[in-house]
C-alpha positions as CSV (number, residue, x, y, z in Angstrom):
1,X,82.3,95.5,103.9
2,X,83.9,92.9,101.7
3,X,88.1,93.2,101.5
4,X,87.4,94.0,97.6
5,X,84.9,96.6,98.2
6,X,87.7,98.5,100.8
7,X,89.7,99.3,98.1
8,X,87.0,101.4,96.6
9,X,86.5,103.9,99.1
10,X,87.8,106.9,99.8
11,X,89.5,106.1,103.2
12,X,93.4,105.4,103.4
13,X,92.2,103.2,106.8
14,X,89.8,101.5,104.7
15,X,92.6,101.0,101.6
16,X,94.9,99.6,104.0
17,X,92.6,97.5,105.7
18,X,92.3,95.5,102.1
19,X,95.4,94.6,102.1
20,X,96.1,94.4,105.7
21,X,93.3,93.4,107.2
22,X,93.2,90.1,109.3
23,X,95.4,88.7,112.0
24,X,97.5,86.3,109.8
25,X,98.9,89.3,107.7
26,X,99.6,91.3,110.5
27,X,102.2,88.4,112.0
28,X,103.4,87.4,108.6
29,X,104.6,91.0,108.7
30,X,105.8,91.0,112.3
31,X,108.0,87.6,111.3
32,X,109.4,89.7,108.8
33,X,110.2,92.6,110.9
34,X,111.4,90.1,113.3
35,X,114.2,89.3,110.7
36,X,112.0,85.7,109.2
37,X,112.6,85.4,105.6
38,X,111.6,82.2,104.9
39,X,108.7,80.4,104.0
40,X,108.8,77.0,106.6
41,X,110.4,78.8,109.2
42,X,107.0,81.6,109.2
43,X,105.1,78.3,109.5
44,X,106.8,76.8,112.2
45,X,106.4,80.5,113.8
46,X,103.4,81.1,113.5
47,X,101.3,77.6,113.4
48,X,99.9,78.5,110.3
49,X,98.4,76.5,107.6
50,X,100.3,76.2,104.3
51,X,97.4,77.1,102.0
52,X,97.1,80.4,104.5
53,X,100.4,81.7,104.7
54,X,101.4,80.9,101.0
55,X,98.0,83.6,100.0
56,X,99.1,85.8,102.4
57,X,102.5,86.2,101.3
58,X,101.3,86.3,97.5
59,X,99.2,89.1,98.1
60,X,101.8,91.1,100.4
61,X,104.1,90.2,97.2
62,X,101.3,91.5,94.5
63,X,100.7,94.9,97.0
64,X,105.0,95.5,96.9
65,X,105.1,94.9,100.5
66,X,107.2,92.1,100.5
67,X,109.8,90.8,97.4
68,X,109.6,87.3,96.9
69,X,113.6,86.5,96.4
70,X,115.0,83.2,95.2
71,X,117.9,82.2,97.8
72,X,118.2,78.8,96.4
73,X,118.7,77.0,92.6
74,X,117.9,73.3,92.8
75,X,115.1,72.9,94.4
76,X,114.2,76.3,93.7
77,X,113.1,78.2,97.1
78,X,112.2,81.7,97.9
79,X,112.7,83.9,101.2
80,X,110.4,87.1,101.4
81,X,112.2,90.6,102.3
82,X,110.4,93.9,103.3
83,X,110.6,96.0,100.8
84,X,110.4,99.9,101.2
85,X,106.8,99.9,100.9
86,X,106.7,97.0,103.8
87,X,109.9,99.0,106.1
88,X,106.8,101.5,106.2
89,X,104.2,99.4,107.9
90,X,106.8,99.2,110.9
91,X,105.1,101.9,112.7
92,X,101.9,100.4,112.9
93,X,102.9,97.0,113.7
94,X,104.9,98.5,116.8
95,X,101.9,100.5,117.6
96,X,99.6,97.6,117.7
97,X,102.6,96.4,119.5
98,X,102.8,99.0,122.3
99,X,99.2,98.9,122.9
100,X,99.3,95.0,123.5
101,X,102.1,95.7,125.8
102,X,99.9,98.4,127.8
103,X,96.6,96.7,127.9
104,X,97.1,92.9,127.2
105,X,100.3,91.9,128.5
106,X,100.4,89.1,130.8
107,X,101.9,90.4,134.9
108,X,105.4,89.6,134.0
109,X,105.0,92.2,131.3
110,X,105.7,92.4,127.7
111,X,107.2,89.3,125.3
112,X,109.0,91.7,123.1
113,X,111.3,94.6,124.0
114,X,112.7,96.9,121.4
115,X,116.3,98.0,121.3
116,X,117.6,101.0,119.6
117,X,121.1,99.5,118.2
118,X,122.4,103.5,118.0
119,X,122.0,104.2,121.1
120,X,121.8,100.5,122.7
121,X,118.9,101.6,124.9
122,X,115.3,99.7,125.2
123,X,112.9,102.1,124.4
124,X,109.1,102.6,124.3
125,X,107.8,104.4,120.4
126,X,105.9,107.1,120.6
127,X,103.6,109.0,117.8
128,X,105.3,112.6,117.2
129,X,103.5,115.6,115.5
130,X,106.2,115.7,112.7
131,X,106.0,119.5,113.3
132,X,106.5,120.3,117.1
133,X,107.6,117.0,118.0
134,X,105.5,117.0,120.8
135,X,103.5,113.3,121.6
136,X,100.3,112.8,120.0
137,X,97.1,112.9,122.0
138,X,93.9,112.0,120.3
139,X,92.5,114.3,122.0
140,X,94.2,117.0,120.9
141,X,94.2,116.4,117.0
142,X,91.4,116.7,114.6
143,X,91.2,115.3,111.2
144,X,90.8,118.2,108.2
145,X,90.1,117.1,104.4
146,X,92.9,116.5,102.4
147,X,94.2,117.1,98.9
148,X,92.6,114.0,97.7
149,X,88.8,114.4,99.5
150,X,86.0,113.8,98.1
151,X,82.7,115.4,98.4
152,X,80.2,113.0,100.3
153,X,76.6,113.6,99.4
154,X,74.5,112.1,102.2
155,X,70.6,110.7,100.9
Protein backbone atom coordinates (compact mmCIF):
# COMPACT_ATOMS: atom_id res chain seq x y z
CA UNK A 1 0.00 0.00 0.00
CA UNK A 2 1.22 3.36 -1.20
CA UNK A 3 2.08 6.09 1.92
CA UNK A 4 -0.94 8.21 0.28
CA UNK A 5 -3.39 5.47 0.16
CA UNK A 6 -2.56 4.84 4.31
CA UNK A 7 -4.16 7.80 5.05
CA UNK A 8 -7.35 6.60 3.73
CA UNK A 9 -8.09 3.73 5.79
CA UNK A 10 -9.62 3.13 8.72
CA UNK A 11 -6.60 1.98 10.84
CA UNK A 12 -4.78 4.57 13.39
CA UNK A 13 -1.51 1.98 12.66
CA UNK A 14 -2.07 2.51 9.10
CA UNK A 15 -2.64 6.66 9.51
CA UNK A 16 0.40 6.80 11.44
CA UNK A 17 2.43 4.74 9.31
CA UNK A 18 1.77 7.70 6.47
CA UNK A 19 3.44 9.95 8.22
CA UNK A 20 5.78 7.83 10.09
CA UNK A 21 6.62 5.22 8.11
CA UNK A 22 10.27 4.67 7.04
CA UNK A 23 13.60 4.52 8.96
CA UNK A 24 14.74 8.16 8.23
CA UNK A 25 11.60 9.65 10.06
CA UNK A 26 11.93 7.51 12.84
CA UNK A 27 15.72 8.91 13.63
CA UNK A 28 14.89 12.42 12.63
CA UNK A 29 12.47 12.06 15.56
CA UNK A 30 14.89 10.22 17.80
CA UNK A 31 17.54 13.31 17.16
CA UNK A 32 14.89 15.42 18.30
CA UNK A 33 14.07 13.55 21.38
CA UNK A 34 17.73 13.35 21.83
CA UNK A 35 17.68 17.17 22.25
CA UNK A 36 19.00 17.91 18.06
CA UNK A 37 17.36 20.90 16.88
CA UNK A 38 19.14 21.79 14.10
CA UNK A 39 19.26 21.06 10.65
CA UNK A 40 23.40 20.26 9.84
CA UNK A 41 23.91 18.88 13.07
CA UNK A 42 20.75 15.87 12.20
CA UNK A 43 22.99 15.52 9.11
CA UNK A 44 26.16 15.04 10.56
CA UNK A 45 24.08 12.61 13.03
CA UNK A 46 22.53 10.70 11.05
CA UNK A 47 24.65 10.50 7.53
CA UNK A 48 21.76 11.52 5.82
CA UNK A 49 21.35 13.12 2.51
CA UNK A 50 20.26 16.79 2.33
CA UNK A 51 17.47 16.29 -0.13
CA UNK A 52 16.24 13.41 2.50
CA UNK A 53 16.29 14.97 5.59
CA UNK A 54 15.10 18.50 4.38
CA UNK A 55 11.43 16.29 3.09
CA UNK A 56 11.42 14.58 6.07
CA UNK A 57 11.44 17.45 8.28
CA UNK A 58 8.91 19.33 5.93
CA UNK A 59 6.51 16.77 6.20
CA UNK A 60 6.94 16.21 10.11
CA UNK A 61 6.52 20.19 10.02
CA UNK A 62 3.18 20.03 7.56
CA UNK A 63 1.81 16.84 10.14
CA UNK A 64 2.49 19.43 13.48
CA UNK A 65 5.00 17.16 14.73
CA UNK A 66 7.77 19.29 14.64
CA UNK A 67 7.78 23.46 14.52
CA UNK A 68 10.15 24.75 12.19
CA UNK A 69 11.62 27.93 14.47
CA UNK A 70 13.91 30.59 13.10
CA UNK A 71 16.98 30.85 15.73
CA UNK A 72 18.87 33.04 13.45
CA UNK A 73 18.32 36.58 11.25
CA UNK A 74 21.00 36.99 8.71
CA UNK A 75 21.46 34.21 7.10
CA UNK A 76 18.17 33.14 8.02
CA UNK A 77 18.31 29.45 9.81
CA UNK A 78 15.73 27.30 11.37
CA UNK A 79 16.13 24.60 14.31
CA UNK A 80 13.06 22.07 14.55
CA UNK A 81 11.37 21.52 18.14
CA UNK A 82 8.85 18.79 19.13
CA UNK A 83 5.82 20.07 19.41
CA UNK A 84 3.03 18.47 21.60
CA UNK A 85 1.78 16.44 18.90
CA UNK A 86 5.70 15.13 18.41
CA UNK A 87 6.31 14.93 22.76
CA UNK A 88 3.61 12.22 21.96
CA UNK A 89 5.39 9.91 19.61
CA UNK A 90 8.06 9.44 22.59
CA UNK A 91 6.44 6.36 23.66
CA UNK A 92 6.79 4.64 20.57
CA UNK A 93 10.13 5.65 19.72
CA UNK A 94 11.36 4.24 23.22
CA UNK A 95 9.41 1.19 22.56
CA UNK A 96 11.01 0.50 19.29
CA UNK A 97 13.82 1.48 21.52
CA UNK A 98 13.41 -1.19 24.24
CA UNK A 99 12.82 -3.84 21.90
CA UNK A 100 16.25 -3.12 20.06
CA UNK A 101 17.78 -3.22 23.37
CA UNK A 102 16.23 -6.79 24.09
CA UNK A 103 16.66 -8.49 20.78
CA UNK A 104 19.34 -6.51 18.79
CA UNK A 105 21.80 -5.16 21.07
CA UNK A 106 25.30 -5.92 20.48
CA UNK A 107 26.96 -8.26 23.97
CA UNK A 108 28.08 -5.16 25.63
CA UNK A 109 24.48 -4.26 25.77
CA UNK A 110 22.47 -1.33 24.87
CA UNK A 111 23.95 2.27 23.25
CA UNK A 112 21.40 4.30 25.00
CA UNK A 113 20.26 4.29 28.63
CA UNK A 114 17.37 6.37 29.81
CA UNK A 115 17.50 8.39 33.06
CA UNK A 116 14.56 9.52 34.97
CA UNK A 117 15.98 13.16 36.04
CA UNK A 118 13.10 13.08 39.16
CA UNK A 119 14.20 10.27 40.50
CA UNK A 120 17.88 10.12 38.98
CA UNK A 121 17.46 6.37 38.42
CA UNK A 122 18.10 4.46 34.91
CA UNK A 123 15.09 2.76 34.14
CA UNK A 124 13.55 0.32 31.66
CA UNK A 125 9.64 1.80 30.12
CA UNK A 126 7.09 -0.38 30.38
CA UNK A 127 3.40 -0.36 28.64
CA UNK A 128 0.78 0.08 31.56
CA UNK A 129 -3.06 -0.67 31.28
CA UNK A 130 -3.97 3.00 32.17
CA UNK A 131 -6.61 1.34 34.44
CA UNK A 132 -4.96 -1.28 36.74
CA UNK A 133 -1.57 -0.25 36.01
CA UNK A 134 -0.58 -3.61 35.64
CA UNK A 135 2.16 -4.39 32.52
CA UNK A 136 0.75 -5.11 29.19
CA UNK A 137 0.91 -8.62 27.80
CA UNK A 138 -0.29 -9.15 24.38
CA UNK A 139 -1.45 -11.95 25.26
CA UNK A 140 -3.76 -10.81 27.60
CA UNK A 141 -5.47 -7.86 25.58
CA UNK A 142 -7.83 -8.05 22.82
CA UNK A 143 -8.69 -5.33 20.47
CA UNK A 144 -12.74 -4.26 20.63
CA UNK A 145 -14.31 -1.65 17.90
CA UNK A 146 -14.15 1.72 18.76
CA UNK A 147 -16.28 4.91 18.63
CA UNK A 148 -14.99 5.64 15.23
CA UNK A 149 -15.30 1.86 13.52
CA UNK A 150 -16.47 1.27 10.57
CA UNK A 151 -18.37 -1.53 9.21
CA UNK A 152 -16.21 -3.74 6.86
CA UNK A 153 -18.23 -5.59 4.17
CA UNK A 154 -16.01 -8.53 2.99
CA UNK A 155 -16.81 -9.61 -1.07
Amino acid sequence: MERAQYSDTNCSVARTLSVMGDRWTMLVLREAFFGVRRFEAMQRNLGIARNILTDRLQRLVAHGVLARVPYQERPERHEYRLTEKGLDLYAPLIALMRWGDEHMAEPEGPPVVLEHTPCGCRTVPTLSCSCCGEPLDPREVRPLPGPGARRHTHA
